[in-house]
N, C-alpha and C positions, 0 to 999 in steps of 0.2 A: 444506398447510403442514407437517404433520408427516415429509410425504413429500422434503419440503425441507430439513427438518433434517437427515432421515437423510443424506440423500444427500450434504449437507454434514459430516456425520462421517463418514462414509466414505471422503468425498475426504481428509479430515484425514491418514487411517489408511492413506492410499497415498500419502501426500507423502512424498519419503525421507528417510531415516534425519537425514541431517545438517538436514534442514529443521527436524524435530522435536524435536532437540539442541541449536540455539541456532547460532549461526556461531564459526568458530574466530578466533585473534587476526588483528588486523586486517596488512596487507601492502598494498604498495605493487599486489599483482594482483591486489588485492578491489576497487579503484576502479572505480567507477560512474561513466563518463561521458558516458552516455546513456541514453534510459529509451524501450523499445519497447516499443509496445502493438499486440497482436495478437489471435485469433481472431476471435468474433464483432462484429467490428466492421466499418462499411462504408468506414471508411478506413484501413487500418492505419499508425500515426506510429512515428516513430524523431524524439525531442524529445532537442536538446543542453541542457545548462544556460541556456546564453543564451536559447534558445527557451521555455522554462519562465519563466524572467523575465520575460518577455513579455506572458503569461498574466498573466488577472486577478488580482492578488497575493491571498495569506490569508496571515493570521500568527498569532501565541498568546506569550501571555505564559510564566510561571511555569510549569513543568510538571514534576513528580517520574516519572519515569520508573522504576515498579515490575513488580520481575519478579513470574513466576507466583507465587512463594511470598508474594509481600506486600513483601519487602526491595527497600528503594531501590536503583537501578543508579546513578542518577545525578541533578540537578537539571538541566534545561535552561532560562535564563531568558526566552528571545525564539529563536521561529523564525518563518522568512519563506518563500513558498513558493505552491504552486497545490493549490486541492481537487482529490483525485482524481475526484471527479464532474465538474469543471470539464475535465479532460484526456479523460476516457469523453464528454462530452456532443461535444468537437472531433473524437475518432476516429466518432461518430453508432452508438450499438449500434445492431447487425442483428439485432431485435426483431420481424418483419412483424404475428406473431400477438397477438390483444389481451391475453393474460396470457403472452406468451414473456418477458417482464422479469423477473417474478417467478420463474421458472427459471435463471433468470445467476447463477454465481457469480463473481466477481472477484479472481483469484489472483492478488497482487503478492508476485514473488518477489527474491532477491538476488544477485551473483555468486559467492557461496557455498552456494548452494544453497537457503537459506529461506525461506520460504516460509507467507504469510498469507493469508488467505481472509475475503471480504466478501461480502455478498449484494446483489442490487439491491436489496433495500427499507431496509436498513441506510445504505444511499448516498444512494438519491432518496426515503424515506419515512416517515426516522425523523431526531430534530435528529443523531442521533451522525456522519451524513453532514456535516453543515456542518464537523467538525472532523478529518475524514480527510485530511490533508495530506500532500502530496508536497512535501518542502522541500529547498530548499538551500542555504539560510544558518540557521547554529545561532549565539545568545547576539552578534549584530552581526558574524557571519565565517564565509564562503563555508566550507562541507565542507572537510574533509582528509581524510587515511587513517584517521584512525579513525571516520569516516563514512560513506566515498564520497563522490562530488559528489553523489550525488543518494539523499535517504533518504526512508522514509513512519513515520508516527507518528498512531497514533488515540486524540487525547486524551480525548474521552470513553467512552474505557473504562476501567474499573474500575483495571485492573494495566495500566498503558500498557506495557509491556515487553514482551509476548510477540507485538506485531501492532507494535512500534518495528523496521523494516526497513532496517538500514545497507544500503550500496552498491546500493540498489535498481537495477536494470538492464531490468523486465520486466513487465510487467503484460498477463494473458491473460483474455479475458473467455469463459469456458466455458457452455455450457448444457446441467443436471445432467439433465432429464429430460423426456420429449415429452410 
């Protein structure tokens, strides 16, 4: 476990620069509209919006969106959207081994470059997985540009802002250690 953590801060500490800075203002070239899912997985998907709607819906009410510091970003009051376990479990991880799960880490990244990091057990073993969403309707209206079409937002966590993922485009399932 410990060996997991690390490995998980180290990925952090090589993610680049601009992942770790936040994303810059939002443009009409930050749009997200589509969301691929690659490596260890045994199917790899390229989901459009319509296709995510498709999927088992999940949604959340009220939600204050705080950055690392504690300060509000923003209120969101209704989003609509698919767990990202619910999109991991359709691309099937390529798991063969009885503890290769618990080595996955789940990088859902942005068209700007940034970049969040989940584990498997935070997804399939702990409740804060049920509220890992992949949305695309924020407060009763489809993404815009200062969304992307397609964003992730982990609302239970503490400071939802630092793992809140506009223009999401990307989600790679890595395995940190044999």
């Amino acid at each position: 476990m410990l060996k997991t953590i690390r490995s998980l801060a180290l990925m952090a500490c090589l993610l680049p620069v601009s992942a770790q800075a936040g994303p810059p203002a939002p443009s009409r070239d930050s749009m997200s509209h589509s969301l691929q899912l690659t490596g260890l997985v045994k199917t790899p998907l390229i989901l459009t919006v319509a296709e995510l709607r498709q999927m088992a819906p999940a949604s959340g009410g009220e939600l204050a969106v705080t950055r690392q510091n504690g300060d509000q970003a923003e209120t969101i009051t209704s989003y609509q959207g698919v767990r990202l376990r619910d999109i991991l479990d359709k691309a099937v991880l390529d798991a063969p081994g009885h503890n290769d799960v618990k080595k996955l880490a789940i990088i859902a990244s942005a068209t700007d470059g940034y970049a969040v990091v989940f584990s498997w057990g935070e997804l399939y073993n702990s409740p804060a997985g049920d509220s890992v969403i992949v949305y695309v309707e924020k407060n009763g209206k489809p993404l815009d540009e200062r969304d992307g079409e397609i964003a992730l937002i982990s609302a239970k966590d503490i400071r939802t802002g630092p793992r809140h993922v506009k223009w999401l485009n990307r989600i790679e399932v890595r395995k940190l250690a044999d």
